[in-house]
DOLUM-385417 format. One record per residue (C-alpha): residue in three letters; y negated, x, z negated. Coordinates in steps of 0.001 Angstrom, whole numbers. Layout:
BEGIN
{node "ALA", {Y, X, Z}};
...
This chain:
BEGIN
{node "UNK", {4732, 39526, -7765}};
{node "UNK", {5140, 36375, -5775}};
{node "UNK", {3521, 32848, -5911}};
{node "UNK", {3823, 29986, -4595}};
{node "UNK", {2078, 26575, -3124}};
{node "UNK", {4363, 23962, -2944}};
{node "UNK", {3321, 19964, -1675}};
{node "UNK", {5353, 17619, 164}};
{node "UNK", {4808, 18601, 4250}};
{node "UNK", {1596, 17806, 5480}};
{node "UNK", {-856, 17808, 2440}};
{node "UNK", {-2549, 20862, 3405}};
{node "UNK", {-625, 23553, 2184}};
{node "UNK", {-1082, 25792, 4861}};
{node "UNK", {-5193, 25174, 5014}};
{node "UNK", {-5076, 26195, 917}};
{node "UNK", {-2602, 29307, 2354}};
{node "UNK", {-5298, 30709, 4792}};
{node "UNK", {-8027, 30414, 2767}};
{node "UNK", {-6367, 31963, -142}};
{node "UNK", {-5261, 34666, 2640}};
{node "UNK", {-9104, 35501, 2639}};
{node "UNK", {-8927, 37050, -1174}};
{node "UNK", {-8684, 41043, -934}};
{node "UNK", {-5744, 40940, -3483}};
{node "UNK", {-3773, 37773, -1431}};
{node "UNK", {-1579, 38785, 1183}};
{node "UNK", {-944, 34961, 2102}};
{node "UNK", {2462, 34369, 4301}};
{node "UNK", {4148, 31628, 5684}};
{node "UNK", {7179, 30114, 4733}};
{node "UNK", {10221, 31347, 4017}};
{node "UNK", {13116, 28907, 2544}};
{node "UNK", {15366, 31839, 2552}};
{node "UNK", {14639, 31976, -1570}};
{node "UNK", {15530, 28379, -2581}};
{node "UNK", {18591, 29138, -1118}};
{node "UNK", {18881, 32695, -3050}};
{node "UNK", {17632, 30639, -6368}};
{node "UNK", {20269, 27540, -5726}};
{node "UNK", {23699, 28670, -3852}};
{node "UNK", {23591, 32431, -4698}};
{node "UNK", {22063, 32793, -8066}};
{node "UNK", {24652, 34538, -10172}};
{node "UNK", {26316, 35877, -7346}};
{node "UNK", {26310, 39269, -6607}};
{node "UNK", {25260, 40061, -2921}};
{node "UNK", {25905, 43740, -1080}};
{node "UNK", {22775, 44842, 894}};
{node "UNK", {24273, 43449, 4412}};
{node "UNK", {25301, 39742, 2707}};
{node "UNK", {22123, 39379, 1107}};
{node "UNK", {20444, 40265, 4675}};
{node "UNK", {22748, 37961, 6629}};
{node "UNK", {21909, 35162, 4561}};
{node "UNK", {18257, 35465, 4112}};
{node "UNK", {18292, 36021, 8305}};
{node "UNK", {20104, 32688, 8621}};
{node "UNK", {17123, 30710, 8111}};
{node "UNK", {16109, 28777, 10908}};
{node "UNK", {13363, 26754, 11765}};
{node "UNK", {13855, 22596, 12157}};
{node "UNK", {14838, 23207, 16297}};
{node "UNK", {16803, 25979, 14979}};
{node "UNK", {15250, 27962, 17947}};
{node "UNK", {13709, 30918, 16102}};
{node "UNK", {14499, 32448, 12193}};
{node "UNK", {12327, 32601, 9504}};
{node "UNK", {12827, 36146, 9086}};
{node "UNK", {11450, 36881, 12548}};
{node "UNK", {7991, 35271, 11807}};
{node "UNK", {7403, 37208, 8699}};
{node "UNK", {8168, 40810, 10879}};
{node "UNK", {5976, 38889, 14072}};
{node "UNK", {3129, 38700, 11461}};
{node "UNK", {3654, 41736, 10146}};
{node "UNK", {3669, 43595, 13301}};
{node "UNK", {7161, 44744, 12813}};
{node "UNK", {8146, 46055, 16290}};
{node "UNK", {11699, 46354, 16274}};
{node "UNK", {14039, 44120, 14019}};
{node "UNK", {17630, 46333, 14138}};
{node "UNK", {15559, 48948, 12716}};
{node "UNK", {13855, 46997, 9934}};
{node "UNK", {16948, 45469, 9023}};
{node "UNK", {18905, 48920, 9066}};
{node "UNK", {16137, 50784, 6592}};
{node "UNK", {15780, 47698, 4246}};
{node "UNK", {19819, 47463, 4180}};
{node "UNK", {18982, 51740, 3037}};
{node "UNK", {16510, 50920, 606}};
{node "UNK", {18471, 47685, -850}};
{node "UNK", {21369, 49709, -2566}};
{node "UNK", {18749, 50690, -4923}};
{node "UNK", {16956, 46934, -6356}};
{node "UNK", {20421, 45434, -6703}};
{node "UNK", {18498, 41770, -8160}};
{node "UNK", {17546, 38679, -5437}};
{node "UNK", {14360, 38607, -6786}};
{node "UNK", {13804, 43045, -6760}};
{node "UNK", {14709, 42422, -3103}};
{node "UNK", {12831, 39610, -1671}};
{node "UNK", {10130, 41792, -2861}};
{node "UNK", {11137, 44852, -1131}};
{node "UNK", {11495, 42596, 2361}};
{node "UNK", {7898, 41678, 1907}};
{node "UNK", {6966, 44754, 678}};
{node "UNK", {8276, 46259, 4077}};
{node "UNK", {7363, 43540, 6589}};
{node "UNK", {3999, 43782, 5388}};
{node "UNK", {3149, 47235, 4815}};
{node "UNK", {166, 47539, 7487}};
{node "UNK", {-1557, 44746, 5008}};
{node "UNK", {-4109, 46304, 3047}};
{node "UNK", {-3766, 43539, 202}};
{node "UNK", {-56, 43763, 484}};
{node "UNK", {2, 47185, -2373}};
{node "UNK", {-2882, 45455, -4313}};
{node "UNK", {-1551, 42565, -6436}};
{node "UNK", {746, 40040, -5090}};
{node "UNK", {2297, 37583, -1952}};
{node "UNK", {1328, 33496, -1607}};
{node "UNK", {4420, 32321, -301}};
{node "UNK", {3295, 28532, 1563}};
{node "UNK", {6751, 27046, 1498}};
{node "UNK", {5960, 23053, 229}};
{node "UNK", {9865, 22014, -122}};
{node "UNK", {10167, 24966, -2518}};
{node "UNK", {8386, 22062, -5547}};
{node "UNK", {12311, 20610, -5129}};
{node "UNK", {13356, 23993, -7190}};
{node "UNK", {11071, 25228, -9103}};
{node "UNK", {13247, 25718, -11958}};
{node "UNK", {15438, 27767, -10193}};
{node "UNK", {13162, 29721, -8446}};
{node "UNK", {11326, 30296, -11797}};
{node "UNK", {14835, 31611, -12643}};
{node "UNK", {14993, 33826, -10166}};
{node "UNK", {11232, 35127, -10170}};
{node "UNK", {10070, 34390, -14098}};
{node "UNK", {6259, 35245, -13759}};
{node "UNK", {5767, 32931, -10360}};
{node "UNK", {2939, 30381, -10414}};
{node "UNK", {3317, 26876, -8406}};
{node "UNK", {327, 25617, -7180}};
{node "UNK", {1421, 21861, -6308}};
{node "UNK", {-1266, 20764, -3619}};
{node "UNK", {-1106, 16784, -3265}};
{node "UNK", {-2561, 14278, -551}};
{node "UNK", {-3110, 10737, -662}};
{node "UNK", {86, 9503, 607}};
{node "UNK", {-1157, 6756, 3237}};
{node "UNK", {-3152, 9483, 5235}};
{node "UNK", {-311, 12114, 4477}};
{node "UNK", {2293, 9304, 5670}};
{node "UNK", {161, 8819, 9359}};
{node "UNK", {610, 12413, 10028}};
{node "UNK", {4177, 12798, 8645}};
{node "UNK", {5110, 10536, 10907}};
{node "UNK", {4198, 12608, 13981}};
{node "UNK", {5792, 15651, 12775}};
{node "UNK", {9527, 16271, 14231}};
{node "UNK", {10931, 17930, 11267}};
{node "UNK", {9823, 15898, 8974}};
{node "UNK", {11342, 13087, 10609}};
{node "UNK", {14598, 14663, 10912}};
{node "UNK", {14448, 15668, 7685}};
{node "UNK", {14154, 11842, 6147}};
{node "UNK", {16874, 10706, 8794}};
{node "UNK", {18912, 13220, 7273}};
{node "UNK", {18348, 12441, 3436}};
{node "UNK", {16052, 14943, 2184}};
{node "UNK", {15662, 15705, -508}};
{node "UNK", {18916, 13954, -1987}};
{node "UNK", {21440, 14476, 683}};
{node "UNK", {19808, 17496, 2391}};
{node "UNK", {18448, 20448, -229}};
{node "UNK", {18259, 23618, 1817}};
{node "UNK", {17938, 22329, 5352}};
{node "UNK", {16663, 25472, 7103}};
{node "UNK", {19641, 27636, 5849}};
{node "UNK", {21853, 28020, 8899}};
{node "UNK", {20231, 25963, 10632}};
{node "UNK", {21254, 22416, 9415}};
{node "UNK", {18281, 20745, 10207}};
{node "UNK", {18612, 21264, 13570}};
{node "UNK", {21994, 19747, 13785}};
{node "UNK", {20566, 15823, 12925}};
{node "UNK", {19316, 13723, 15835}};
{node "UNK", {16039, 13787, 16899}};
{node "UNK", {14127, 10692, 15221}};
{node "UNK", {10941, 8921, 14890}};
{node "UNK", {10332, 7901, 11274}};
{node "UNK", {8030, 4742, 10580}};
{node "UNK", {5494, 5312, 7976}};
{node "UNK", {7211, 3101, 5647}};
{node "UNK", {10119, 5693, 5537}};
{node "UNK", {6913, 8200, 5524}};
{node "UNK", {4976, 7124, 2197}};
{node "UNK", {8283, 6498, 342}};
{node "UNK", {9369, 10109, 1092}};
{node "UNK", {5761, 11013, -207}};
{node "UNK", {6065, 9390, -3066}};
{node "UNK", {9566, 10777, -3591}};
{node "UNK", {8993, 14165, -3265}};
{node "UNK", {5617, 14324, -5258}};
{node "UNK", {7404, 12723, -8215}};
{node "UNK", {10618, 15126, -7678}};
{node "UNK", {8115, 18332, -7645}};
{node "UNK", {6243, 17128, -10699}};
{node "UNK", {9398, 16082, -12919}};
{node "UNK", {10662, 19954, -11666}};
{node "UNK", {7225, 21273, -12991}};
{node "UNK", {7822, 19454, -16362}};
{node "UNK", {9065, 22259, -17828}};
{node "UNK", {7052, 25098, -16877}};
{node "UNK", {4275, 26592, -19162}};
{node "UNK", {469, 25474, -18217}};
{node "UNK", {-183, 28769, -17295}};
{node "UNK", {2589, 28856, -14721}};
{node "UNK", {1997, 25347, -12836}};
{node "UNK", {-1247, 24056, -11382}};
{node "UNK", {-1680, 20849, -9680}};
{node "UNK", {-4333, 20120, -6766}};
{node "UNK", {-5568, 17621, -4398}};
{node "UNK", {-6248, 17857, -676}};
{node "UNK", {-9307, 16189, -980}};
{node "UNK", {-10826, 18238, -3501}};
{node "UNK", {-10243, 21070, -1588}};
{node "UNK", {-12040, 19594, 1674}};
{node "UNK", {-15127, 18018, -620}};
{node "UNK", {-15137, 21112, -3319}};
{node "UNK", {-13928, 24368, -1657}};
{node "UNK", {-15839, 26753, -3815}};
{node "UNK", {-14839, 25059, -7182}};
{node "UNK", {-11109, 24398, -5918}};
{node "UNK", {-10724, 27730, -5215}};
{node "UNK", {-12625, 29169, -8075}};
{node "UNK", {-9770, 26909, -10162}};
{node "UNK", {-7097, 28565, -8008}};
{node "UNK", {-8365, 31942, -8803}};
{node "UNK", {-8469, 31499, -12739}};
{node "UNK", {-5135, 30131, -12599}};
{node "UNK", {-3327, 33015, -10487}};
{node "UNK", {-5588, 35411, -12713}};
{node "UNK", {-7589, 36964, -10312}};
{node "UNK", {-11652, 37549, -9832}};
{node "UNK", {-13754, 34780, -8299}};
{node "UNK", {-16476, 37587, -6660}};
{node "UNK", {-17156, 39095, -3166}};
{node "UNK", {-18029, 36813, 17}};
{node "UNK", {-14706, 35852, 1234}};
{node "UNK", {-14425, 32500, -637}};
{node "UNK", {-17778, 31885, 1475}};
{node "UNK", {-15888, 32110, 4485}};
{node "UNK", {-12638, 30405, 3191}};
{node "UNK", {-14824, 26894, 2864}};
{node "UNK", {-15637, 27228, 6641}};
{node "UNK", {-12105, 26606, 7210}};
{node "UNK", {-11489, 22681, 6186}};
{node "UNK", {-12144, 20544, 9304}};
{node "UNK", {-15176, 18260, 8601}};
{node "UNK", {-13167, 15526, 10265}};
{node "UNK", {-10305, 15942, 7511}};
{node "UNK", {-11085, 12528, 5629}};
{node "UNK", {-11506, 9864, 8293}};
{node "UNK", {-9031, 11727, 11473}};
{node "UNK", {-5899, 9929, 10062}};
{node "UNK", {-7962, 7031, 8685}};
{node "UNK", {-8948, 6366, 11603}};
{node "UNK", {-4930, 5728, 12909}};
{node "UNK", {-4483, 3498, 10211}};
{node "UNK", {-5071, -191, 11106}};
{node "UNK", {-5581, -2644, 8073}};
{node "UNK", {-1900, -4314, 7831}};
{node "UNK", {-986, -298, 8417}};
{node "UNK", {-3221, 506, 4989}};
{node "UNK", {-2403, -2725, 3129}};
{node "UNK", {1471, -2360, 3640}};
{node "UNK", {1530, 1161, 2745}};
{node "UNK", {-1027, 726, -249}};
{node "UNK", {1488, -1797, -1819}};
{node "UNK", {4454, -196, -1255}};
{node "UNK", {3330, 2711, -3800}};
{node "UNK", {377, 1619, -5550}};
{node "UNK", {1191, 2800, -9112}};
{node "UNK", {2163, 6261, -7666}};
{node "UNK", {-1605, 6015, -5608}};
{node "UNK", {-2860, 4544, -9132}};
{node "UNK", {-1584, 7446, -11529}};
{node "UNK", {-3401, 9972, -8638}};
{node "UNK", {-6618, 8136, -8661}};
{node "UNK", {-6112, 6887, -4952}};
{node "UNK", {-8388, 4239, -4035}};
{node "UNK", {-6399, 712, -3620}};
{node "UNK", {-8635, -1474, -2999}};
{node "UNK", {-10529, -3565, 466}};
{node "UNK", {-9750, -1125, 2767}};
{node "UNK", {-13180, -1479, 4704}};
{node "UNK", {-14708, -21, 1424}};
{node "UNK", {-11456, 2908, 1853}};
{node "UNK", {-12995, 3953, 5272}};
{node "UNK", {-16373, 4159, 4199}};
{node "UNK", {-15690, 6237, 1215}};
{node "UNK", {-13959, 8503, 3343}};
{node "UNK", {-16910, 8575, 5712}};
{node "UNK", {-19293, 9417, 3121}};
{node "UNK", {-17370, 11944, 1556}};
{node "UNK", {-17216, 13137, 5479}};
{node "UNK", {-21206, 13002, 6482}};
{node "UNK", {-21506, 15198, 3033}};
{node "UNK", {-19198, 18024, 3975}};
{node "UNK", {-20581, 18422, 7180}};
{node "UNK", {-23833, 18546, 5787}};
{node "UNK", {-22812, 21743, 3655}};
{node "UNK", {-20562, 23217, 6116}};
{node "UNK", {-23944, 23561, 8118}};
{node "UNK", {-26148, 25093, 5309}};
{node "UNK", {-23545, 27466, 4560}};
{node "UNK", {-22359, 28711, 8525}};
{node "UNK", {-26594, 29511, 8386}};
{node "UNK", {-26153, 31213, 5571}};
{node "UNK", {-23256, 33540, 6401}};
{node "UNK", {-25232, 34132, 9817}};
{node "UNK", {-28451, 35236, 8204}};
{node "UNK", {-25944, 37719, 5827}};
């Protein structure tokens, strides 16, 4: 079975991913972007083993200097790659569906996983909120778990990321759907993107994932926020748990709340000058507003932040004692 977390870049995806990746049950990967592509261009089309391996290794990253493919069988310790691809070609003939053999490429690249036979993979891929009625097509019992961050502090650090800056030069998500698949990102200009450009692609995204998610049963789609997940690990996760149906118990959520930086709330608030905050405050402040974003002075923004900072430190403390003494 596969889930997914989905956000807009940025939002802390990949912190949720690793400390999901703690769970005994969770084999937690990283992303793919081979299966919006499977769930959007190829669908209803019927692929041999070798097409549907071609096109799931022509997933590049956004220099286009390494494949998607080849981090999965890096983390999975997969020495050799002709041989991988030669045995799941083998064993494809047999699980003729997309979804039968995404499955059977995880199931393979991860085999030395403990977790990997014992319940399901967390696929971290945040563009993958842009389809998730297609994927839910293609994989009917996937859960989304939509993991949102204020949009001014998510803008700050957008804006410092290459790929995402290529990808708003290049139009996504309107004009550019599956960027990674052979390699298109790669092929727009390197670019700087303001954090005007940054918040509006926030706020684009966020309401393209959640108008995707309309849809989908409650049971299937569970929205988040960054900030919860730095202030309340244990209860965020606990909620994460319940809603991908699987037990709350053992120590390794203890050690999953170690993992948010105790910095998280005031690093990019910190980059954000008042005309910075007050510019990109108006620009969305209904889509801030209907997330429960603070709007106001932003003096009174910053110290709210460092409150909610002093206070996580203080229980990241009590509980790295705790773990030490057990």
């Amino acid at each position: 079975m596969m889930h997914f977390i989905v956000g807009t870049g940025r939002c802390g995806t990949n912190l949720l991913n690793k400390m999901l990746g703690y769970h005994p049950q969770i084999t937690a990967v990283t992303e793919t972007h081979f299966i919006s592509t499977l769930a959007t261009r190829f669908a209803d089309t019927a692929l041999s083993p070798q097409d549907f391996w071609t096109i799931i290794d022509e997933h590049y990253s956004s220099n286009g200097q390494y494949r998607w493919t080849d981090a999965h069988l890096e983390s999975g310790g997969v020495a050799n790659k002709d041989i991988f691809r030669q045995q799941f070609i083998e064993k494809s003939h047999t699980r003729t569906s997309h979804e039968a053999r995404v499955w059977l490429f995880f199931e393979m690249c991860y085999a030395k996983t403990p977790s990997a036979t014992q319940h399901f993979f967390l696929d971290k891929t945040p563009q993958y909120g842009l389809h998730i009625q297609a994927i839910s097509r293609l994989f009917p019992s996937a859960k989304f778990v939509h993991l949102i961050r204020d949009g001014r502090l998510a803008a700050a650090s957008m804006v410092k990321h290459k790929g995402i800056s290529r990808l708003i030069k290049g139009g996504h998500p309107d004009a550019l759907m599956d960027f990674s698949y052979q390699a298109q990102i790669s092929k727009i200009e390197p670019y700087q993107a303001n954090m005007e450009e940054a918040i509006l692609y926030w706020e684009k995204v966020v309401k393209a994932t959640q108008s995707q998610a309309a849809k989908l049963p409650d049971t299937q789609y569970l929205e988040l926020y960054y900030e919860d997940l730095i202030a309340q690990p244990q209860d965020t996760l606990r909620r994460v748990c319940d809603f991908l149906e699987i037990p709350f118990t053992g120590t390794w959520h203890r050690k999953a709340t170690l993992l948010p930086n105790p910095q998280a709330f005031t690093r990019e608030c910190n980059r954000l000058t008042p005309d910075e905050y007050a510019l990109l405050t108006n620009l969305v402040k209904n889509t801030l507003s209907e997330h429960n974003y603070f709007t106001g002075d932003f003096n009174e923004f910053k110290n709210e932040k460092k409150i909610q900072k002093i206070d996580k430190q203080v229980f990241r403390n009590i509980l790295r004692r705790f773990l030490n003494m057990n």
